[in-house]
C-alpha positions in Angstrom: 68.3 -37.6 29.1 64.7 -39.8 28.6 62.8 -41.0 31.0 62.7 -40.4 34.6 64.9 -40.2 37.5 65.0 -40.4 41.5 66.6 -37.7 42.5 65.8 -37.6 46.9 62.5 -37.4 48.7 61.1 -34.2 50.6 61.2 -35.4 53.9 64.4 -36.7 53.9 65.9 -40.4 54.2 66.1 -43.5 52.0 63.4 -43.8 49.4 60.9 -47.1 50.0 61.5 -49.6 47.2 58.9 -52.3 46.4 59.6 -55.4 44.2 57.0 -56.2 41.5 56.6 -59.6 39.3 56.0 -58.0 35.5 55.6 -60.9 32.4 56.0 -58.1 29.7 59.0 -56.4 31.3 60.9 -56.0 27.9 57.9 -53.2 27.7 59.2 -51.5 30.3 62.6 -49.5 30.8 65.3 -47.6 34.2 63.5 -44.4 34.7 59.6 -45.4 33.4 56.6 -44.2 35.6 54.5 -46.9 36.2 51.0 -47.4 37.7 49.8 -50.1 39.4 45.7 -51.2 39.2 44.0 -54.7 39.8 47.2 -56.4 40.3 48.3 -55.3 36.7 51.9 -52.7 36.8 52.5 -51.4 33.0 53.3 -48.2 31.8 52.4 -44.8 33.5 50.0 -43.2 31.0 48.4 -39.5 31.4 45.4 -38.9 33.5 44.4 -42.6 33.2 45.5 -44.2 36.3 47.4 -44.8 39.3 51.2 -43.4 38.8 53.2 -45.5 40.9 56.5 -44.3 41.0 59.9 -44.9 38.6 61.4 -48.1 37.8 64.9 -48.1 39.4 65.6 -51.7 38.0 65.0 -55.1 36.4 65.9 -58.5 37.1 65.0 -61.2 34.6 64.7 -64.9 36.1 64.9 -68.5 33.6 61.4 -67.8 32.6 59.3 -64.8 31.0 58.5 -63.1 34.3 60.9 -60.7 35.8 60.9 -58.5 38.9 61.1 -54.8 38.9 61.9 -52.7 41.7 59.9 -49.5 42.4 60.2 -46.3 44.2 56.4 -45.6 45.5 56.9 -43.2 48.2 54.4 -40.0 47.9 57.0 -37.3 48.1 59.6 -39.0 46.1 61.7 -36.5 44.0 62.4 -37.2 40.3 64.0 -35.4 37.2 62.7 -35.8 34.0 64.4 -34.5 30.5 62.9 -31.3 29.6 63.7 -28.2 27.9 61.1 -25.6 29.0 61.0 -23.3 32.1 58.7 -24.4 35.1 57.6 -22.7 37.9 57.3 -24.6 41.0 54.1 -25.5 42.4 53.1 -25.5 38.7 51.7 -28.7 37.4 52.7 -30.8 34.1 51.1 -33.7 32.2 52.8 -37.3 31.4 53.4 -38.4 27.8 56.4 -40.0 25.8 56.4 -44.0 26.0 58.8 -46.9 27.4 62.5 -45.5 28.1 61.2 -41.8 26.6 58.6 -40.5 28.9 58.7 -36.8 29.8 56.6 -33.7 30.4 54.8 -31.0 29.0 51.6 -28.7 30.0 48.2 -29.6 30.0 44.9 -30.3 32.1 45.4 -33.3 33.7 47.8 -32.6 36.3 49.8 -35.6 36.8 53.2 -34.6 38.0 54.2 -31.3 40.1 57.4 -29.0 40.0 59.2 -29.2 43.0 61.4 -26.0 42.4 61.5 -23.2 39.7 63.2 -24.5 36.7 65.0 -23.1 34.0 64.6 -23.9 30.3 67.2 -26.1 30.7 67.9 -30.7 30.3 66.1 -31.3 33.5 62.8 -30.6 36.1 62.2 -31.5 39.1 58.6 -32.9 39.9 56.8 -35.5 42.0 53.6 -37.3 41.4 50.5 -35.6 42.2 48.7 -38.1 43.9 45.6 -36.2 44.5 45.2 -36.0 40.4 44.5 -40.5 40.9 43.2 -43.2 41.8 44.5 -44.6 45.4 46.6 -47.4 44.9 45.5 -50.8 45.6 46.1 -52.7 48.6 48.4 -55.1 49.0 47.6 -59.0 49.9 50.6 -59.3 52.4 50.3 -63.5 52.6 51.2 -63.6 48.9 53.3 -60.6 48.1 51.0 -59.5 45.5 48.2 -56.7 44.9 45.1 -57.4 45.4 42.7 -57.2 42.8 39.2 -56.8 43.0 36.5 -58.9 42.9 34.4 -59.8 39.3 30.8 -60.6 40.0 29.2 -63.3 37.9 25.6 -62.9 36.4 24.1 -64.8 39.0 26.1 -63.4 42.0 25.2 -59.5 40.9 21.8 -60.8 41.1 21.6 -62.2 44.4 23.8 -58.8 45.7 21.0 -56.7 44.6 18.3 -58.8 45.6 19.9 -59.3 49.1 20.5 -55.3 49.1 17.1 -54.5 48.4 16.2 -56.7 51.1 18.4 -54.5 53.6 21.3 -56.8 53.6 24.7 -54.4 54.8 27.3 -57.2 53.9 25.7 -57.9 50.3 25.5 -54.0 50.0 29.0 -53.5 50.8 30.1 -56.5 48.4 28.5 -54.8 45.7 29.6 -51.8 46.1 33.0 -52.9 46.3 32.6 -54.9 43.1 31.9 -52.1 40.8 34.3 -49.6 42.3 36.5 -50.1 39.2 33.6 -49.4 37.3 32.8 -46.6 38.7 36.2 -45.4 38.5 36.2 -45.7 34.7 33.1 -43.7 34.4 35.0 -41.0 36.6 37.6 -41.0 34.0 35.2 -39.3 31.6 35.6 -35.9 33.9 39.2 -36.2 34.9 41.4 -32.6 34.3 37.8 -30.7 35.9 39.2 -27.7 38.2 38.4 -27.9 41.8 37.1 -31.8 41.6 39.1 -34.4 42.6 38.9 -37.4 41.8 38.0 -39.4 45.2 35.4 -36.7 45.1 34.0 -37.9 41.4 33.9 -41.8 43.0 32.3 -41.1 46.2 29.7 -39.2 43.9 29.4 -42.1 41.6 28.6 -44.3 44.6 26.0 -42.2 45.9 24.6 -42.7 42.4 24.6 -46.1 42.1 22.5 -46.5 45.9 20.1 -44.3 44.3 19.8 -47.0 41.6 19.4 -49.8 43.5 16.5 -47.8 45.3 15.0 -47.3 42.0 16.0 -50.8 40.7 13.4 -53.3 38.9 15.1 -56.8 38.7 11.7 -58.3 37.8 12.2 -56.5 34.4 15.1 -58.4 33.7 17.3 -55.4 32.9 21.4 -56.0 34.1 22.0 -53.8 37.2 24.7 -52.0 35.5 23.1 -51.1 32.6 20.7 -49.3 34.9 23.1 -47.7 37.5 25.2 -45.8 34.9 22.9 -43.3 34.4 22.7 -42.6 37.9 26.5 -42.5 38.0 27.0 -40.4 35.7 24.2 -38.0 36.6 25.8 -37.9 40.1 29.2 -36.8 39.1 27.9 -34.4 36.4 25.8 -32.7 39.1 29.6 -32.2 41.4 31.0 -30.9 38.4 27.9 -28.5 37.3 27.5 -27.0 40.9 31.8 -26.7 41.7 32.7 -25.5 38.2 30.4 -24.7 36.1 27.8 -22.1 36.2 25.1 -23.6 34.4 24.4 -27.4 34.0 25.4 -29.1 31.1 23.3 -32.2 29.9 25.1 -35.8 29.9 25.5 -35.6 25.7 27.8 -32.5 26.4 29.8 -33.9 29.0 30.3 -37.4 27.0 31.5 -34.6 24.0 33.9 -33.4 26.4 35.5 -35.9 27.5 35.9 -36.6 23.7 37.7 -33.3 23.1 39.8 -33.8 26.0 40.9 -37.5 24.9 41.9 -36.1 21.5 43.8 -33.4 22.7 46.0 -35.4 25.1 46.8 -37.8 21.9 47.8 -34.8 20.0 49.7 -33.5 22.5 51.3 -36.6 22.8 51.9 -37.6 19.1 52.7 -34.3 18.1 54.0 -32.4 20.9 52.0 -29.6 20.5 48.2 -28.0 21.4 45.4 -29.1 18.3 43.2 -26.2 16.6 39.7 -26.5 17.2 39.7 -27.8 13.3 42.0 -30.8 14.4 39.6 -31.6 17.3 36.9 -31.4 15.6 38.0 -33.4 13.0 39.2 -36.0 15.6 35.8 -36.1 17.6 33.7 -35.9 14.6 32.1 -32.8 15.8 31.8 -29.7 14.2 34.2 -26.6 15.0 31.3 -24.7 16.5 30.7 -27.2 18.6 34.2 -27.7 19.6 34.6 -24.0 20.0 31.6 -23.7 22.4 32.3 -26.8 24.8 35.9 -25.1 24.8 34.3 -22.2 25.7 32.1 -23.7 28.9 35.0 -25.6 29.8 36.8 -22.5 31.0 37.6 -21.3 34.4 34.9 -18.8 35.2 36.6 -15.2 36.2 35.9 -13.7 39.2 35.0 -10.0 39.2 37.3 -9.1 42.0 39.8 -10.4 40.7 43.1 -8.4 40.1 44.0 -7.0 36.8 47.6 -5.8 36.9 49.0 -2.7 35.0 51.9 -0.8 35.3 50.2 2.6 35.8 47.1 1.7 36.8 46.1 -1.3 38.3 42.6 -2.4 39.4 39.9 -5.6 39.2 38.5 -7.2 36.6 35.1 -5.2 37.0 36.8 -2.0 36.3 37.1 -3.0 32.8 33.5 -4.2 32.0 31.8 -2.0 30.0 28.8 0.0 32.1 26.6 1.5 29.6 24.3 3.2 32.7 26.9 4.5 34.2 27.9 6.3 31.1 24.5 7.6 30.7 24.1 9.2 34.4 26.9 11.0 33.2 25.6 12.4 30.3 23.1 13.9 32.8 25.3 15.5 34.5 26.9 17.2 31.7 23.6 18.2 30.5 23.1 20.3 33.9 26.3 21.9 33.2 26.7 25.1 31.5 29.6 24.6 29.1 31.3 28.2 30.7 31.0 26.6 34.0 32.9 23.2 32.8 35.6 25.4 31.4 36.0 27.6 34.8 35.5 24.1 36.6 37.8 22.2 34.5 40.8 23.7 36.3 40.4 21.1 39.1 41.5 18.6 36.1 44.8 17.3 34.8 46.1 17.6 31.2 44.1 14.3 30.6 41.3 14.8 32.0 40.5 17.7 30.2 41.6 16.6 27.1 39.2 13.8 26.8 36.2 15.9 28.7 36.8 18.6 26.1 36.9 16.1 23.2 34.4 14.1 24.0 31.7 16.9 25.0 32.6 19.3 21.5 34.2 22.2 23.9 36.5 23.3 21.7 35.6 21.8 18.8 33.5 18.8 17.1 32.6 15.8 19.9 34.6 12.8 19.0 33.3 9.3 20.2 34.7 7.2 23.3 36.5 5.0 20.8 38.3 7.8 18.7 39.9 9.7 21.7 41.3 6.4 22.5 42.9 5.9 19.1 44.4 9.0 19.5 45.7 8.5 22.8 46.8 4.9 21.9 44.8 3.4 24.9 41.3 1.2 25.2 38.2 2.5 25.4 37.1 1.1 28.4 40.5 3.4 29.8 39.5 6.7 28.4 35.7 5.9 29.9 37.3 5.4 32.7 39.5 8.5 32.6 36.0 10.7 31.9 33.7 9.4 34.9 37.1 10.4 37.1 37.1 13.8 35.7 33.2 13.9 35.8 33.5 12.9 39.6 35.7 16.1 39.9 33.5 18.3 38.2 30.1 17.1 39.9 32.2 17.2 43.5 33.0 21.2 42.9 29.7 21.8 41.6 28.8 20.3 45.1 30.9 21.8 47.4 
């Protein structure tokens, strides 16, 4: 089964179906996700812009255009061919082209799975409409979307000038103008954890008022070629402070965005995840730096957060190395007559005493950390963590 296919809409009832004139429609097929931008519908493509809905069908007239009917509504229902497992709530990326698109995992986000599904011919998922852009109004008098304005040389000019001079309606006008603009910018952080992408806009238009603030026209300098700075430097500051724990200069970001470009194309023509070599060889970067913006690019860990075992479980700081900690204990050993350990050491399990013994020469030559756990066939950072229990023990009855 290729391409995609309504299936029935969360809340229930007949889906909403919208009728669309398309020139090119031999480019598009029954079961296509679509996206619809500046009056423009055409092929759905990953993380790039508005997903529509699916094409449910096409009706050619005498000349080149033809109409295609639409299924836009938000919480429409579709299945799409696929033989992996998916958990719901999960989230899956779009690739394939006309009349073959399906589904696979990656960072952008642009589809969600309605219900668990089984590696089986079909999954359920509906667009994610938070991972894009709103779509665009309609113009109700002519049927048609509405596209935005283009600014001339002359009119950006007089905007500006008029905005400068406190002018609300030519501040508004420009604004709206390079929306789109600003939009494509945003592009260049789209798959970033925790931002969305209305988020990344409003941003970028709080950047661009900064630049008109800042803004020479006597210099003879286009607007734009000013204000992109400020855009970007905007959004990257939302992504540095939501995501990232340091800040990463523009020149990284730009890099990136690179890497993640490449990697969606090679998911998409191969249908699998590219080595660091392939990226690098793709972005014309070298693997180091591939490997370290891969690196930053990664969700940072909490240390609360829970670590699951089957014996034992516990948080992710339990299993971070404390070097102090180990040496307080020494300490306490050292204040302990070895005759008194022994006598104490019946307070212990099996374990315990094993490693305490081992560890400390008791009954024989002190082995390191790391060679009781190669014995026991456990980590390291578990047989440390083993000892400071049994040293808790043993300093408690000394105590008591």
């Amino acid at each position: 089964m290729a391409g995609f296919h309504f299936r029935y809409r969360l809340g229930g009832g007949d889906p909403t179906v919208e009728s669309f004139r398309f020139r090119n429609s031999e480019t598009l097929s029954l079961g296509d996700l679509v996206h619809l931008e500046s009056g423009e519908v055409a092929l759905g493509a990953s993380g790039d812009r508005s997903l529509l809905g699916a094409v449910v069908e096409t009706k050619r007239g005498q000349t080149s255009e033809a109409t295609i009917d639409i299924i836009v509504d938000g919480d429409a229902v579709y299945g799409v061919g696929d033989r992996s497992g998916r958990p719901a709530g999960g989230t899956l990326d779009l690739i394939g082209t006309s009349g073959g698109q399906s589904v696979a995992a990656g960072s952008n986000g642009d589809l969600v799975v309605v219900v668990d599904s089984p590696a089986s011919d079909e999954t359920l998922v509906r667009i994610n409409l938070g991972a894009h852009h709103e779509v665009a109004a309609h113009d109700e008098s002519a049927g048609q979307p509405a596209a935005r304005p283009h600014l001339s040389r002359e009119r950006e000019r007089e905007l500006v000038q008029a905005a400068e001079e406190g002018d609300g309606a030519a501040l508004a006008e420009l604004v709206e103008a390079f929306l789109p603009t600003i939009a494509g910018v945003a592009r260049m952080y789209r798959g970033t954890v925790a931002v969305e992408r209305s988020e990344l806009i409003q941003e970028g238009v709080v950047g661009l008022l900064k630049a008109l603030k800042r803004y020479d026209s006597s210099l003879g300098t286009p607007f734009w070629a000013y204000a992109a700075w400020w855009v970007r430097k905007a959004m990257q500051q939302l992504v540095s402070e939501v995501t990232r724990p340091v800040v990463l200069s523009d020149r990284a970001l730009r890099y990136l965005a690179r890497i993640r470009d490449a990697r969606r194309e090679h998911l998409q023509s191969q249908g699998a995840a590219p080595t660091p070599a392939q990226l690098a060889e793709a972005t014309e970067l070298s693997v180091a730096q591939v490997e370290s913006l891969l690196a930053i690019e990664r969700t940072p860990r909490s240390l609360e957060e829970p670590i699951g075992h089957e014996d034992d479980g516990g948080t992710f700081e339990d299993f971070v190395p404390d070097p102090v900690a180990e040496d307080e204990y020494e300490r306490v050993m050292e204040r302990l007559q070895i005759e008194d350990v022994r006598d104490l050491s019946t307070e212990l399990d099996d374990r315990e005493r094993g490693i305490v013994y081992d560890h400390y020469g008791l009954e024989g030559p002190a082995q390191t950390l790391r060679e009781i756990s190669e014995d026991l066939g456990v980590s390291v950072e578990r047989v440390r963590q083993i000892e400071e229990r049994a040293l808790d023990k043993l300093r408690a009855s000394v105590m008591a």
